[in-house]
C-alpha positions as CSV (number, residue, x, y, z in Angstrom):
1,X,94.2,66.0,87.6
2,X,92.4,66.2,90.8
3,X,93.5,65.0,94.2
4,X,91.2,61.9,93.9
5,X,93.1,61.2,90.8
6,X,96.7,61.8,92.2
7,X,95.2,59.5,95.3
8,X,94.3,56.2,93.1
9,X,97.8,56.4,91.5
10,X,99.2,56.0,95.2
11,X,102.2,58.4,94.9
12,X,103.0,61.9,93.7
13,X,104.1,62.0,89.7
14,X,106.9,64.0,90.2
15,X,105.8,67.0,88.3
16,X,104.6,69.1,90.9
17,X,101.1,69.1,90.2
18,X,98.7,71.8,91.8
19,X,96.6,68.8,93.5
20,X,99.5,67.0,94.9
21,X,98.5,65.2,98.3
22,X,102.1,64.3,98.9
23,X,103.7,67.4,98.8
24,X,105.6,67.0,95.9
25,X,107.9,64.4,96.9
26,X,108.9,62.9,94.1
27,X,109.3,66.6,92.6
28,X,113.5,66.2,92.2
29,X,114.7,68.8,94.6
30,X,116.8,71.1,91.8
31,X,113.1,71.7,90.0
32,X,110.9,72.2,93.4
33,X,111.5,76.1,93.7
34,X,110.1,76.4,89.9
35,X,107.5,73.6,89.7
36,X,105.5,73.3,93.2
37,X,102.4,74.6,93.9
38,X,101.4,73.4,97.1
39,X,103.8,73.8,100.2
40,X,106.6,71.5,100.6
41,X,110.4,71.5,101.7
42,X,112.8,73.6,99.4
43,X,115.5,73.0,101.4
44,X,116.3,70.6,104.3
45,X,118.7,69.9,107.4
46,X,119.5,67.8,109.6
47,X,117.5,69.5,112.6
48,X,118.1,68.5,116.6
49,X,116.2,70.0,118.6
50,X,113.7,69.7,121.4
51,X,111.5,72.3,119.6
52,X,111.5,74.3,116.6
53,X,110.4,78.2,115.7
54,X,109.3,78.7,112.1
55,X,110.3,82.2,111.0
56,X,108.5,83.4,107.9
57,X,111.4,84.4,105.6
58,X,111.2,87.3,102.5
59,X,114.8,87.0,102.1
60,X,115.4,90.7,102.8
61,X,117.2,91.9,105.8
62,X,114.7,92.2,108.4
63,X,114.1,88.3,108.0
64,X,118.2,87.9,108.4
65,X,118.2,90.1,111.3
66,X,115.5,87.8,113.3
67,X,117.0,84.8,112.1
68,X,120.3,86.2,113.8
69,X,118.3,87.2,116.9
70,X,117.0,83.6,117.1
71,X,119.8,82.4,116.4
72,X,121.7,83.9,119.7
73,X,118.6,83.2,121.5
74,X,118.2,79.4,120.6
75,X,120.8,78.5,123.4
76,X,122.3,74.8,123.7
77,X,120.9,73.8,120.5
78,X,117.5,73.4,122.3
79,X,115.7,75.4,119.5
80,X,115.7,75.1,115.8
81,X,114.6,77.0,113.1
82,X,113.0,76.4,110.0
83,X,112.5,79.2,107.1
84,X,109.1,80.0,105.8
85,X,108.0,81.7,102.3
86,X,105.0,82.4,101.0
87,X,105.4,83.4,97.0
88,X,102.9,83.9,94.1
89,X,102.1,80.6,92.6
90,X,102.3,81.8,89.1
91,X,105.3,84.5,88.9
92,X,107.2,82.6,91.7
93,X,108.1,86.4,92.7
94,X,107.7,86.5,96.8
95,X,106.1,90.3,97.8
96,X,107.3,93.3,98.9
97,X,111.1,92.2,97.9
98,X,110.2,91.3,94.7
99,X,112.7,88.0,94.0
100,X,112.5,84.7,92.8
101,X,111.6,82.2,94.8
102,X,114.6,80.8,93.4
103,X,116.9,83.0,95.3
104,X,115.4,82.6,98.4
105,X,116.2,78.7,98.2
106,X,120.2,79.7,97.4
107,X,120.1,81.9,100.9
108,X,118.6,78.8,102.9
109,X,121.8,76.6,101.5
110,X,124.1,79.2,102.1
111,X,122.7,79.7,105.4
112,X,122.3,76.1,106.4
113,X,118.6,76.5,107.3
114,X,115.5,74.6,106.5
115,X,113.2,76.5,104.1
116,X,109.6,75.2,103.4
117,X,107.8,77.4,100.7
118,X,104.6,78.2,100.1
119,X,103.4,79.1,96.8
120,X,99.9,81.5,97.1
121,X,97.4,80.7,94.6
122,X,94.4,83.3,93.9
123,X,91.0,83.3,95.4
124,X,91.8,81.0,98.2
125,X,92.2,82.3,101.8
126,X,95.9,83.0,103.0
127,X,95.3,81.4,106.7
128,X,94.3,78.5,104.9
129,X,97.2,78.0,102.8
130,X,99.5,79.1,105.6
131,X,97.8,76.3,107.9
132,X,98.2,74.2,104.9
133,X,102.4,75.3,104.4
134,X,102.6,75.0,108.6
135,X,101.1,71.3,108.8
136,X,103.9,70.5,106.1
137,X,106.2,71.9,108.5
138,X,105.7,70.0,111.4
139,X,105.0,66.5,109.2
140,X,108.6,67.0,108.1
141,X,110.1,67.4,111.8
142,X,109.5,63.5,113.1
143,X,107.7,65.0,116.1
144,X,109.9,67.9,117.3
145,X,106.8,70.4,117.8
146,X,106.5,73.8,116.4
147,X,106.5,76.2,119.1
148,X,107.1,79.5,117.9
149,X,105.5,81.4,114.6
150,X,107.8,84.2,114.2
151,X,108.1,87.4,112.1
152,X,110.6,90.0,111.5
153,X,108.5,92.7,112.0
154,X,109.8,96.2,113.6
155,X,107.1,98.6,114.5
156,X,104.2,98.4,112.2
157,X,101.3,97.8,114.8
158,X,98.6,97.0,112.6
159,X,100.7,94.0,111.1
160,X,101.4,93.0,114.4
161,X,97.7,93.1,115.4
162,X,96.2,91.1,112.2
163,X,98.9,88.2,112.7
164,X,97.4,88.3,116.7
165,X,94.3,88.0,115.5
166,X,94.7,86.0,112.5
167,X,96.8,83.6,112.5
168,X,96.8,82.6,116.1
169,X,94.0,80.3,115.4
170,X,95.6,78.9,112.6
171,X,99.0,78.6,114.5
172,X,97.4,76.7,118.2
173,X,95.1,74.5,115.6
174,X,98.0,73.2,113.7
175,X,101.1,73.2,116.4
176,X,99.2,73.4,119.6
177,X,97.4,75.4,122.1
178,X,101.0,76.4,123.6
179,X,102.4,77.8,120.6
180,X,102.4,81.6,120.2
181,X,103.3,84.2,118.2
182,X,106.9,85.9,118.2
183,X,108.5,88.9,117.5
184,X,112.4,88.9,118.1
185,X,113.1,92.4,116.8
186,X,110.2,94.4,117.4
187,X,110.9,97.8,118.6
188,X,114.5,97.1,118.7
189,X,116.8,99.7,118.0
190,X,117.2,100.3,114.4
191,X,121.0,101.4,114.4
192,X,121.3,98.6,116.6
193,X,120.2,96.4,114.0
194,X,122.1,97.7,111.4
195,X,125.2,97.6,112.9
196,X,124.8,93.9,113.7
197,X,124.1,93.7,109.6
198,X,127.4,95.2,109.1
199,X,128.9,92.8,111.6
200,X,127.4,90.0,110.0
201,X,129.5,90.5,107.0
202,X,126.7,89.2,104.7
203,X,126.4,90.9,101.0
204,X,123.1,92.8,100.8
205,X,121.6,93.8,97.2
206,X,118.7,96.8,97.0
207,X,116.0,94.8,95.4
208,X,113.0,97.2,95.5
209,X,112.6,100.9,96.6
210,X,109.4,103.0,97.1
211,X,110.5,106.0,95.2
212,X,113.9,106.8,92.4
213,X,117.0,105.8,93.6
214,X,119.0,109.0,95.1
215,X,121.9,110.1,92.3
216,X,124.3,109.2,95.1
C-alpha cells in the first residue's frame, strides 16, 4: 500500500509496512527489529536530559568505546544519548560488522540506551533516509533537542571529511543550526582505548575479519 493509503486508514496496521507514516507504532516491539522498514525506535528509555547526542551505533567496539567516552563526558546527567543504526532493509545485516539487526537491539537493553534504527533501502539517497531516521529521533524526545551527531571514528580522514560535508546539512536542517558534528575518540590513543575495553569488562565476539584468521 502506499502512504496515501496507510494515511485514509488513520493509523499504522501494525505490520511494519515499507510506507508507514507513523513509524511503525503499532509494530509490537518484540517483531520491530525483523519487520520495520522505515526508521523508528527499537529500543526506548526513560531519557532526562537538557539535550541529547545521537551516536550512530554498528555494535562493534569502536561504537562502545565512544559511547563510554560520552558517557564520562555527559556530566550531571545534562546530556543523553540515543543509539543510531543504519542496516540493510532486506538482509537486516548492518555493514562492515556484519550482524543482525537483531543483536544490536539486545546490546541497547543490556546497555540501557535508546536505539532508533534505520533500515536502508536501495536506490534512495543515504542523507535522505538518515534525515528521515534523525527527524524520528528528535519526534520521540518531547522537545529535548539533538545537539550532537556523533561517530566512533579514529583516524580515517576521508570519513571524517564526507560526514563534514555531508551530513552537516542534513544534521542543522533537522536538529538546528547549533548542532554539529562529533568525534569523541578520534585520534585517541589506541592502547588507550583498548585498555579502557578491558576495563570495561564487556564480552567482545570477532564478527568479521579482512583476511584468515591467524592459527593462533
Amino acid at each position: 500500500m502506499t502512504e496515501v493509503a496507510h494515511k485514509k486508514r488513520g493509523k499504522c496496521c501494525g505490520c511494519g509496512c515499507r510506507h508507514c507514516p507513523y513509524n511503525h507504532a503499532n509494530v509490537p516491539s518484540t517483531e520491530r527489529a525483523a519487520r520495520i522498514q522505515q526508521p523508528a525506535w527499537l529500543h526506548k528509555t526513560s531519557i532526562e536530559a537538557e539535550e541529547v547526542d545521537v551516536l550512530f551505533w554498528s555494535g562493534g567496539k569502536d561504537s562502545y568505546l565512544a559511547l563510554r567516552t560520552l558517557l564520562k563526558e555527559k556530566g550531571e546527567g545534562r546530556r543523553g544519548v540515543v543509539l543510531m543504526t543504519t542496516f540493510d532493509a532486506r538482509t537486516r545485516i548492518i555493514a562492515h560488522q556484519e550482524v543482525e539487526i537483531k543483536t544490536v537491539v539486545r546490546q541497547a537493553e543490556t546497555l540501557g540506551v535508546s536505539l532508533v534504527g534505520a533500515p536502508l533501502h536501495p536506490g534512495r539517497k543515504y542523507e535522505e533516509q538518515l534525515e528521515q531516521a534523525l527527524r524520528v529521533a528528535q519526534k520521540g524526545l518531547s522537545g529535548i533537542p539533538i545537539t550532537r551527531v556523533c561517530f566512533g571514528d579514529l583516524h580515517l580522514e576521508h570519513i571524517r571529511s564526507w560526514r563534514e560535508q555531508q551530513l552537516t546539512p542534513v544534521v542543522r536542517e533537522v536538529c538546528g543550526q547549533a548542532a554539529q558534528l562529533h568525534y569523541p575518540i578520534w585520534h585517541k590513543s589506541y592502547e588507550d582505548l583498548m585498555a579502557d575495553l578491558v576495563a570495561s569488562g564487556v564480552k567482545c565476539r570477532i564478527s568479521a575479519m579482512p583476511d584468515a584468521a591467524p592459527s593462533e
